[in-house]
PDB file of N, CA, C and O in Angstrom:
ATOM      1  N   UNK A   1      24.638   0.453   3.417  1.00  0.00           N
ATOM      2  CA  UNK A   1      23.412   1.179   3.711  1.00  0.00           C
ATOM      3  C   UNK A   1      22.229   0.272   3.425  1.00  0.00           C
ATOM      4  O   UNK A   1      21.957  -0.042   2.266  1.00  0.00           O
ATOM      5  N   UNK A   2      21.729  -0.028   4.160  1.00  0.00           N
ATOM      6  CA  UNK A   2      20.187  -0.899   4.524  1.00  0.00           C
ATOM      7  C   UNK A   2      19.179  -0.048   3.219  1.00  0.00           C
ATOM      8  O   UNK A   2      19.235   1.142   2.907  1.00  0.00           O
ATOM      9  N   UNK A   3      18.301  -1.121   2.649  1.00  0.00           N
ATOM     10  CA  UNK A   3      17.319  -0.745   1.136  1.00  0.00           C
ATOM     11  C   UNK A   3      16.355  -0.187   2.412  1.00  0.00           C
ATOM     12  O   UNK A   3      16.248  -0.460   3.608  1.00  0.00           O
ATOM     13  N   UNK A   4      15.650   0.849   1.370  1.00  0.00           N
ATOM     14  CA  UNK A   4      14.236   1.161   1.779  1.00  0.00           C
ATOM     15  C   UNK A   4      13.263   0.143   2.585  1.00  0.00           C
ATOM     16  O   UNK A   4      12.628   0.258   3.634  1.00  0.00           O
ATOM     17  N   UNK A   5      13.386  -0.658   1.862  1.00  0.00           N
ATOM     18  CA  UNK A   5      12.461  -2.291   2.458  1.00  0.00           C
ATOM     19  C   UNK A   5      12.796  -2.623   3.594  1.00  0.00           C
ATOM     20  O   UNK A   5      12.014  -3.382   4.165  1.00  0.00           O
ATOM     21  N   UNK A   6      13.844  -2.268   4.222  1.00  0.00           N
ATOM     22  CA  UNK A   6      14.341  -2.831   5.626  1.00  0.00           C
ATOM     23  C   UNK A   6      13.619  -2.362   6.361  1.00  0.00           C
ATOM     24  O   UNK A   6      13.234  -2.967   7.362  1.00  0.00           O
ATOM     25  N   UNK A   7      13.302  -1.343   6.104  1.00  0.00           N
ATOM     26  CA  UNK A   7      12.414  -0.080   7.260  1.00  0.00           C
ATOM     27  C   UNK A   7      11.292  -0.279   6.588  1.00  0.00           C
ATOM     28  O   UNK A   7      10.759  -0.869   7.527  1.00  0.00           O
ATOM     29  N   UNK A   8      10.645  -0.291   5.939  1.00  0.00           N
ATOM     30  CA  UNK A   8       9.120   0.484   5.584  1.00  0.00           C
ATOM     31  C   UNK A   8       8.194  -1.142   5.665  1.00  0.00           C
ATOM     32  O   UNK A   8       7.035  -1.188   6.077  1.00  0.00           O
ATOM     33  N   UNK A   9       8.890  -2.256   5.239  1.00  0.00           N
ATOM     34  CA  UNK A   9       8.160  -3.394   5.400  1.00  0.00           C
ATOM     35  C   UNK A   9       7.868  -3.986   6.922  1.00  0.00           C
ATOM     36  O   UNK A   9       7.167  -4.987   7.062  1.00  0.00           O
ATOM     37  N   UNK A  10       8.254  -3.533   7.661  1.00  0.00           N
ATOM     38  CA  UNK A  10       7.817  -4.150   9.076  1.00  0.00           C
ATOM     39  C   UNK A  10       6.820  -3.091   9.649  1.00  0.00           C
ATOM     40  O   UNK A  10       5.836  -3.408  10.316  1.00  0.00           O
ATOM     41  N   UNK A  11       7.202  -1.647   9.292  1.00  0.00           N
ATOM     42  CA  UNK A  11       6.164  -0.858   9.626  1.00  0.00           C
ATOM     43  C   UNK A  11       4.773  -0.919   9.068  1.00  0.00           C
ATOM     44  O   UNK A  11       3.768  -0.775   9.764  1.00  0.00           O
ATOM     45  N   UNK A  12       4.765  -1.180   7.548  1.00  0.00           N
ATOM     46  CA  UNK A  12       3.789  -1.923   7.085  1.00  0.00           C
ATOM     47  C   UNK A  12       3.105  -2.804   7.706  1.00  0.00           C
ATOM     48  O   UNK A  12       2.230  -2.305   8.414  1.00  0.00           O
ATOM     49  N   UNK A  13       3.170  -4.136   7.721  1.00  0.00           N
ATOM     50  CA  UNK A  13       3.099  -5.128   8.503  1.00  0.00           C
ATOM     51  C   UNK A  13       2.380  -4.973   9.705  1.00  0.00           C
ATOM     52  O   UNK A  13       1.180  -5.145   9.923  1.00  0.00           O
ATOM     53  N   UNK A  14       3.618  -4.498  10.717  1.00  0.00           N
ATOM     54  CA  UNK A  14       2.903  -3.725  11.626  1.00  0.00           C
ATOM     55  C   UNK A  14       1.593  -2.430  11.910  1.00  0.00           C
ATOM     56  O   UNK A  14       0.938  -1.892  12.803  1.00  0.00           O
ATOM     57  N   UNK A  15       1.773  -2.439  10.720  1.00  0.00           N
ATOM     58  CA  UNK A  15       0.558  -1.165  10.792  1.00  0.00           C
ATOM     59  C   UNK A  15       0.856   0.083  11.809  1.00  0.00           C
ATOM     60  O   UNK A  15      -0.079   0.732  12.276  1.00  0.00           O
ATOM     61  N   UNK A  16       1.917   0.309  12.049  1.00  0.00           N
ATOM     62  CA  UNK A  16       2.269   1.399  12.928  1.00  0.00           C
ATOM     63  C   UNK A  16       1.685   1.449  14.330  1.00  0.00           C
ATOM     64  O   UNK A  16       1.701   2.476  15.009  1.00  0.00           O
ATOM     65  N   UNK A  17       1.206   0.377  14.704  1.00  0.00           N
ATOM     66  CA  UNK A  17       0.522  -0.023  16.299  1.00  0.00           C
ATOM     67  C   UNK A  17       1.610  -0.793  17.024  1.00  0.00           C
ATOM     68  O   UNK A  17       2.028  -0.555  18.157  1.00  0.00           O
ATOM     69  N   UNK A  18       1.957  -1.642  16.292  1.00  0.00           N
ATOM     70  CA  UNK A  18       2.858  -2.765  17.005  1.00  0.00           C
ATOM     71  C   UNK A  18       4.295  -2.905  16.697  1.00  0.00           C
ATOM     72  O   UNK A  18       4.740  -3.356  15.642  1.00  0.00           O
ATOM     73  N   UNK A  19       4.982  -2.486  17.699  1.00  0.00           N
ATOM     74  CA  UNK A  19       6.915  -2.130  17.295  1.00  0.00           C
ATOM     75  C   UNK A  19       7.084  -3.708  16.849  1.00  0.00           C
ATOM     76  O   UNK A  19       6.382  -4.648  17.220  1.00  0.00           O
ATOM     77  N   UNK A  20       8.148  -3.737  15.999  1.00  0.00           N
ATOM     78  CA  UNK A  20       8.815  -5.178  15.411  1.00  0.00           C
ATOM     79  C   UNK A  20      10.178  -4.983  15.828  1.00  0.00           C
ATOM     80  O   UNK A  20      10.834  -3.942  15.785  1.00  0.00           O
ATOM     81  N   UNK A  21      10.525  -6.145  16.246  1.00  0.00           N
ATOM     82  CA  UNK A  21      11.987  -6.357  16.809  1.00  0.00           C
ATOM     83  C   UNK A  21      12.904  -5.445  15.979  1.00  0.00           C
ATOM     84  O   UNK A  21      13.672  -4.690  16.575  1.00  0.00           O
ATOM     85  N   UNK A  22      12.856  -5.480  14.223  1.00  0.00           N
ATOM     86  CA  UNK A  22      13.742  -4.613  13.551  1.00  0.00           C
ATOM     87  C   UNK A  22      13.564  -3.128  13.796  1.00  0.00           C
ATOM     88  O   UNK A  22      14.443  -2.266  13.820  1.00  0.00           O
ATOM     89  N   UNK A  23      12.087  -2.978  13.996  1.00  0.00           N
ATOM     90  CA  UNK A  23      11.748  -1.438  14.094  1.00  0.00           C
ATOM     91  C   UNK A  23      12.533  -0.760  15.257  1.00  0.00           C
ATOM     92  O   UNK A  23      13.241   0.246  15.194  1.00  0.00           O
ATOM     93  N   UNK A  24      12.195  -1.676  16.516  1.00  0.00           N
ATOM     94  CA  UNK A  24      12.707  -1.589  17.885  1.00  0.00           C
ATOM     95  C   UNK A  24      14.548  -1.139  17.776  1.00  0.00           C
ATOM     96  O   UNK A  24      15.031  -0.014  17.909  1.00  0.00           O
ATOM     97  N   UNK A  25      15.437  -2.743  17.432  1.00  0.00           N
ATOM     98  CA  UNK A  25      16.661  -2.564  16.932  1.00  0.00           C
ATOM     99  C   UNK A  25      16.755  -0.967  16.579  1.00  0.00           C
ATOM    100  O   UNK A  25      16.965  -0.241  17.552  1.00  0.00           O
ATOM    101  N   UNK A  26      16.642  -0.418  15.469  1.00  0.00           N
ATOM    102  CA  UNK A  26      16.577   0.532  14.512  1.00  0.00           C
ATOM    103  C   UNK A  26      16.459   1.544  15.265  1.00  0.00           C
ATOM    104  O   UNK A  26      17.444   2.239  15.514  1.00  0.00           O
ATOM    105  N   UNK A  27      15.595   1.739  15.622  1.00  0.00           N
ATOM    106  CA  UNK A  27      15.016   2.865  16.831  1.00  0.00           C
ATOM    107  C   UNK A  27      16.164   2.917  17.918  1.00  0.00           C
ATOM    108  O   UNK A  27      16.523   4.067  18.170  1.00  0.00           O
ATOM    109  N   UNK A  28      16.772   1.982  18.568  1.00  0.00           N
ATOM    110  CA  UNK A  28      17.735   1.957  19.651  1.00  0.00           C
ATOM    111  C   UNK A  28      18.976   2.392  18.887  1.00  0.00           C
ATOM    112  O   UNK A  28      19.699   3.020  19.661  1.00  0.00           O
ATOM    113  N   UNK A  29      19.537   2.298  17.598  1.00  0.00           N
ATOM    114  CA  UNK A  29      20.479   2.537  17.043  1.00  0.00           C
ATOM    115  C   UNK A  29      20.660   4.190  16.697  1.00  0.00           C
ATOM    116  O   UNK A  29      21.686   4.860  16.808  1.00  0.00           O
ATOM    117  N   UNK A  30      19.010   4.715  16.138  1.00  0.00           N
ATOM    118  CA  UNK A  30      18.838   5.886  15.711  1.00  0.00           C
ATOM    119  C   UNK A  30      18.911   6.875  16.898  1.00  0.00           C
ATOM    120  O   UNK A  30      19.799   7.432  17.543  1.00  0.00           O
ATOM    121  N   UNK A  31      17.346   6.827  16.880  1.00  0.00           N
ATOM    122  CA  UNK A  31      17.084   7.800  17.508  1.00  0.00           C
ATOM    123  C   UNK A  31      17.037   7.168  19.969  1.00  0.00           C
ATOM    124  O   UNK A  31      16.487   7.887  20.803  1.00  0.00           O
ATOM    125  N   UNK A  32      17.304   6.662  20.103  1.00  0.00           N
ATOM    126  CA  UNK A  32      17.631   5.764  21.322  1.00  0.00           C
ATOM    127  C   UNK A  32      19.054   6.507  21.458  1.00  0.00           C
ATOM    128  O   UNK A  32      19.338   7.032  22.535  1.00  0.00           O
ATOM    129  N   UNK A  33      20.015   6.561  20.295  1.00  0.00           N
ATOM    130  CA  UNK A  33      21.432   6.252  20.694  1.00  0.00           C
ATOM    131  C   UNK A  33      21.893   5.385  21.764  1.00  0.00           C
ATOM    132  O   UNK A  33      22.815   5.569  22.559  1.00  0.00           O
ATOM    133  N   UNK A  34      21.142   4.471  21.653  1.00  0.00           N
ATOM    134  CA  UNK A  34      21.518   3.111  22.719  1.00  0.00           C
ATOM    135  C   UNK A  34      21.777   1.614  21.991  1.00  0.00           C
ATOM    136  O   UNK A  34      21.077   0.634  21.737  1.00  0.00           O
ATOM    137  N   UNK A  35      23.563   2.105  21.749  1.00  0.00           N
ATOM    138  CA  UNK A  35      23.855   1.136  20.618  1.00  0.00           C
ATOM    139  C   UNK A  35      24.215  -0.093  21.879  1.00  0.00           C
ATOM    140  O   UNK A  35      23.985  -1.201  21.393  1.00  0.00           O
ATOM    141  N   UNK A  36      24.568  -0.173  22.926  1.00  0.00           N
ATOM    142  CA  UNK A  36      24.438  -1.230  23.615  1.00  0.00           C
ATOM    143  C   UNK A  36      23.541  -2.063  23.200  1.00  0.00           C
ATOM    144  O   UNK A  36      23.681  -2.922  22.329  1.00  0.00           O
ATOM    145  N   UNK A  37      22.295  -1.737  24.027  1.00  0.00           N
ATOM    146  CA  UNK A  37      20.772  -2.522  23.798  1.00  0.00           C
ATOM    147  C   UNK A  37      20.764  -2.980  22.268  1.00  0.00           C
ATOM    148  O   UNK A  37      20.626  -4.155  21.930  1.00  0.00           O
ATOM    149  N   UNK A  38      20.917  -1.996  21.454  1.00  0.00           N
ATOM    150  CA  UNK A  38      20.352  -2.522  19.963  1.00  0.00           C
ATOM    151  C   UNK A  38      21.435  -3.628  19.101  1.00  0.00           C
ATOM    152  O   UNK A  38      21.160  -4.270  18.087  1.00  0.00           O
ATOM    153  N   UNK A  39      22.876  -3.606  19.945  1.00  0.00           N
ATOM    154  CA  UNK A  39      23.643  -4.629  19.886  1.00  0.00           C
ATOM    155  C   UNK A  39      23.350  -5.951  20.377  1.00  0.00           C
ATOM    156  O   UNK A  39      23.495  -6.980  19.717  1.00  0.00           O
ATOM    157  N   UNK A  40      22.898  -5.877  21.658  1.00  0.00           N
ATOM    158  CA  UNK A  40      22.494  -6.857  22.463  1.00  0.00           C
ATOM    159  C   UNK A  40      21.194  -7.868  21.736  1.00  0.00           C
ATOM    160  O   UNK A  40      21.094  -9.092  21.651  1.00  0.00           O
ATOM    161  N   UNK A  41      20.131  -6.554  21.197  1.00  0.00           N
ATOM    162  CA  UNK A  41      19.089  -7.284  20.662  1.00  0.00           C
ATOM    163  C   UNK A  41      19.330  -7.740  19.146  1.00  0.00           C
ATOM    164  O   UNK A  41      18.714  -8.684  18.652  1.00  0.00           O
ATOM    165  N   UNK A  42      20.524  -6.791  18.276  1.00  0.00           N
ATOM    166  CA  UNK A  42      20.804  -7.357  17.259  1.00  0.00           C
ATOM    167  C   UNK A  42      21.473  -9.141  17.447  1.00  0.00           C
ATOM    168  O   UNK A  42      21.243  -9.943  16.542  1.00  0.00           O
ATOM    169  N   UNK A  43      22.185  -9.522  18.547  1.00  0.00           N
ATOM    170  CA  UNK A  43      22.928 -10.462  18.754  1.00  0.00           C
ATOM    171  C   UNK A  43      21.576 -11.639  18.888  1.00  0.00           C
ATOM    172  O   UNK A  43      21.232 -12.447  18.026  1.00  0.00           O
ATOM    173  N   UNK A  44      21.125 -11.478  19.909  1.00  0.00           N
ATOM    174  CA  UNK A  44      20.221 -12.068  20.523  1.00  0.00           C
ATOM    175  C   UNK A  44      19.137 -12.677  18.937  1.00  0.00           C
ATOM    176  O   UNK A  44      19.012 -13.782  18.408  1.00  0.00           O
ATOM    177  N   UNK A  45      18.579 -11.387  18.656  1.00  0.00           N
ATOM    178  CA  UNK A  45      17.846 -12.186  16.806  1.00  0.00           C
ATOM    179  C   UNK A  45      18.935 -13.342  15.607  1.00  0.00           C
ATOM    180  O   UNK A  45      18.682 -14.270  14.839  1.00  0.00           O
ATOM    181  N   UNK A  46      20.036 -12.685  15.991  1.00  0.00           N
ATOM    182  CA  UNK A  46      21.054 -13.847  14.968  1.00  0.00           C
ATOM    183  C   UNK A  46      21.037 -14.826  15.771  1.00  0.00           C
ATOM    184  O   UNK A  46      21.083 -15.888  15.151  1.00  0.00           O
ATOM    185  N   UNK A  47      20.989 -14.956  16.926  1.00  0.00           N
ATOM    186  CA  UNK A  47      20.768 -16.447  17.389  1.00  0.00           C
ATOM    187  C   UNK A  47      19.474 -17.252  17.208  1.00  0.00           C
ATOM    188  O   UNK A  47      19.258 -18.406  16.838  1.00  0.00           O
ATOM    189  N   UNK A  48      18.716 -16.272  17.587  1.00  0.00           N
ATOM    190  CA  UNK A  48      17.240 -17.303  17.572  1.00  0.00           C
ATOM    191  C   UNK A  48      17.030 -17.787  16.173  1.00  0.00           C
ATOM    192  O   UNK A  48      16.452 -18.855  15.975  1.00  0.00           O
ATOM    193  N   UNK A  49      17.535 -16.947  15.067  1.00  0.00           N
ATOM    194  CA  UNK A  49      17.166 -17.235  13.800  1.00  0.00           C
ATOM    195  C   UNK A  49      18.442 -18.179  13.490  1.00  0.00           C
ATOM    196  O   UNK A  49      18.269 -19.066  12.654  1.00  0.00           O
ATOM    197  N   UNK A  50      19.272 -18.098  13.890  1.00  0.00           N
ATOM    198  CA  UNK A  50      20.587 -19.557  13.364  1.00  0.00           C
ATOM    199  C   UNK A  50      20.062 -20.455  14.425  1.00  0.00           C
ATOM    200  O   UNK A  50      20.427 -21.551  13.999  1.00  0.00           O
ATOM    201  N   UNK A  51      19.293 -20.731  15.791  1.00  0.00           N
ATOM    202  CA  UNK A  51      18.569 -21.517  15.931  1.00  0.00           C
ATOM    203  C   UNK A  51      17.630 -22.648  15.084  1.00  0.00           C
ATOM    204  O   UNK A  51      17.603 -23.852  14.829  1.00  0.00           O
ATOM    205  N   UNK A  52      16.766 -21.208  14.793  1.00  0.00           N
ATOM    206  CA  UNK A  52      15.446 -21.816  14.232  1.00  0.00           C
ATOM    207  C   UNK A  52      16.281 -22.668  12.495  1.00  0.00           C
ATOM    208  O   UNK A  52      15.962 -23.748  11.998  1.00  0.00           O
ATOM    209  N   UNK A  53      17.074 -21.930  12.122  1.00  0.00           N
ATOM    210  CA  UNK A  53      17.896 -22.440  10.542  1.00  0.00           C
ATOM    211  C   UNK A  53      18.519 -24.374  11.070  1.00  0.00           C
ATOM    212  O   UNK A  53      18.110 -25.482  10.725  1.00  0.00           O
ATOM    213  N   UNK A  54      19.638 -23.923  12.016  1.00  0.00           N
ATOM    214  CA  UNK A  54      19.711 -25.628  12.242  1.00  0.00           C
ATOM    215  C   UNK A  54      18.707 -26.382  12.636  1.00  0.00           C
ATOM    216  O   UNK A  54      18.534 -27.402  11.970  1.00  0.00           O
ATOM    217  N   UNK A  55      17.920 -26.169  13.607  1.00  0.00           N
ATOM    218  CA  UNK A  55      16.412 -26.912  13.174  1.00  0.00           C
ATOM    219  C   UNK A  55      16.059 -27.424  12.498  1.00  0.00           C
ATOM    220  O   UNK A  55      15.958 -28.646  12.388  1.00  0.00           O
ATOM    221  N   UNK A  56      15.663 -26.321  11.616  1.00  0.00           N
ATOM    222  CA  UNK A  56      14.941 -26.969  10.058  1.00  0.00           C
ATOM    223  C   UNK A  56      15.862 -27.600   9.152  1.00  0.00           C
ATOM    224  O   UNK A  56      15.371 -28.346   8.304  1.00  0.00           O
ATOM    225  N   UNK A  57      17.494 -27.387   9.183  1.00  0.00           N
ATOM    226  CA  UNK A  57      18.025 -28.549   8.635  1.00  0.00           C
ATOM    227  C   UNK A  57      18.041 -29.327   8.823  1.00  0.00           C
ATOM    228  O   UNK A  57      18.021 -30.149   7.906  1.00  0.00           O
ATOM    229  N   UNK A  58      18.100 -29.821  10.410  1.00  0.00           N
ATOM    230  CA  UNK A  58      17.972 -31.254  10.528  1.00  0.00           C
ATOM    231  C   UNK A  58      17.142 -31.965  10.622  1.00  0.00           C
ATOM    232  O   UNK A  58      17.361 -33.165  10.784  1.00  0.00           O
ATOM    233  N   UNK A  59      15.741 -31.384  10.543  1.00  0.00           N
ATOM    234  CA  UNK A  59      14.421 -32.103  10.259  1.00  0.00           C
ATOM    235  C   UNK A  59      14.675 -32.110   8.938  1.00  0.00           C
ATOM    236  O   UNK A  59      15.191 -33.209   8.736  1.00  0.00           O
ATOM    237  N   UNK A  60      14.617 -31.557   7.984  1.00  0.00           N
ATOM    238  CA  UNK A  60      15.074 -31.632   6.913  1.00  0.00           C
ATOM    239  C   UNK A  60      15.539 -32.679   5.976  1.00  0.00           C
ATOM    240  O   UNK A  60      15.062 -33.173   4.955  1.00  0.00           O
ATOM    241  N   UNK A  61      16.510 -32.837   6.582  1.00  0.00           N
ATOM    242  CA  UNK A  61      17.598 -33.747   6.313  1.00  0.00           C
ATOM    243  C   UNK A  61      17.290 -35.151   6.468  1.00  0.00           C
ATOM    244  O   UNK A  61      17.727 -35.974   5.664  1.00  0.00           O
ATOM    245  N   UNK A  62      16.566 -35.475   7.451  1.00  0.00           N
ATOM    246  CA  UNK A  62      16.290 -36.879   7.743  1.00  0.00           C
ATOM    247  C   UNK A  62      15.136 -36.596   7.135  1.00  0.00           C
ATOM    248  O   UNK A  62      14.451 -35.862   7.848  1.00  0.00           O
ATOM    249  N   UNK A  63      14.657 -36.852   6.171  1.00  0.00           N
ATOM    250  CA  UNK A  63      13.699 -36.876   5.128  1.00  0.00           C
ATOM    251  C   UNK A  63      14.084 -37.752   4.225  1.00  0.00           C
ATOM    252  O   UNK A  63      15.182 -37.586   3.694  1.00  0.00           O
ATOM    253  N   UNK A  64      13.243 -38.896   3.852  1.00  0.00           N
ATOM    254  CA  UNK A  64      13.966 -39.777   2.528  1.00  0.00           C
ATOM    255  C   UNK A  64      13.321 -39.212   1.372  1.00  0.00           C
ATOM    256  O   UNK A  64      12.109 -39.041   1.246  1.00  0.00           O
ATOM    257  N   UNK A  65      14.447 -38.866   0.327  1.00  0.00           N
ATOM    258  CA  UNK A  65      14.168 -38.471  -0.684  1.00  0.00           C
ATOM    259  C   UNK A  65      12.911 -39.755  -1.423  1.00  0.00           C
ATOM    260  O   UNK A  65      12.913 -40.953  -1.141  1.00  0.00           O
ATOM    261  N   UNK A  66      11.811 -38.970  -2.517  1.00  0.00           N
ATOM    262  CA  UNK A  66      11.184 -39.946  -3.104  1.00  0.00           C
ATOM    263  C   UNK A  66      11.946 -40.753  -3.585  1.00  0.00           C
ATOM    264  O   UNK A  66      13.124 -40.463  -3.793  1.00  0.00           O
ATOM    265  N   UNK A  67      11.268 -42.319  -3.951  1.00  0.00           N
ATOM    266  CA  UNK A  67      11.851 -43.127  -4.752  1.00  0.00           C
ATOM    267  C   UNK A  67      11.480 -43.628  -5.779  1.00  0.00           C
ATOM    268  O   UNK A  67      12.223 -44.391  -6.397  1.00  0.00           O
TER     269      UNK A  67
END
């Protein structure tokens, strides 16, 4: 079961004007009952974000430590 924070911090954020991908997700799962889509878009965010993660390791990485 997902913390309080999962939900209430993007709505925050958002200020209740502007849907957030999690809000969206959430919404397609709940009240949507369109677990397709909210699968699709759950899939689709684990990629862009294990994207954006190897990225930044490998900039990262080729970094010389101080000497």
């Amino acid at each position: 079961m997902p913390s309080l924070g999962a939900y209430v911090t993007p709505r925050v954020l958002g200020g209740g004007k502007h849907m957030m991908i999690g809000s969206f997700i959430e919404l397609q799962f709940g009240q949507g009952r369109n677990w397709p889509l909210g699968a699709s878009l759950s899939m689709l965010l684990l990629i862009i974000v294990g994207i954006g993660l190897m990225f930044y390791v490998r900039v990262t990485s080729r970094e010389k430590p101080y000497d």
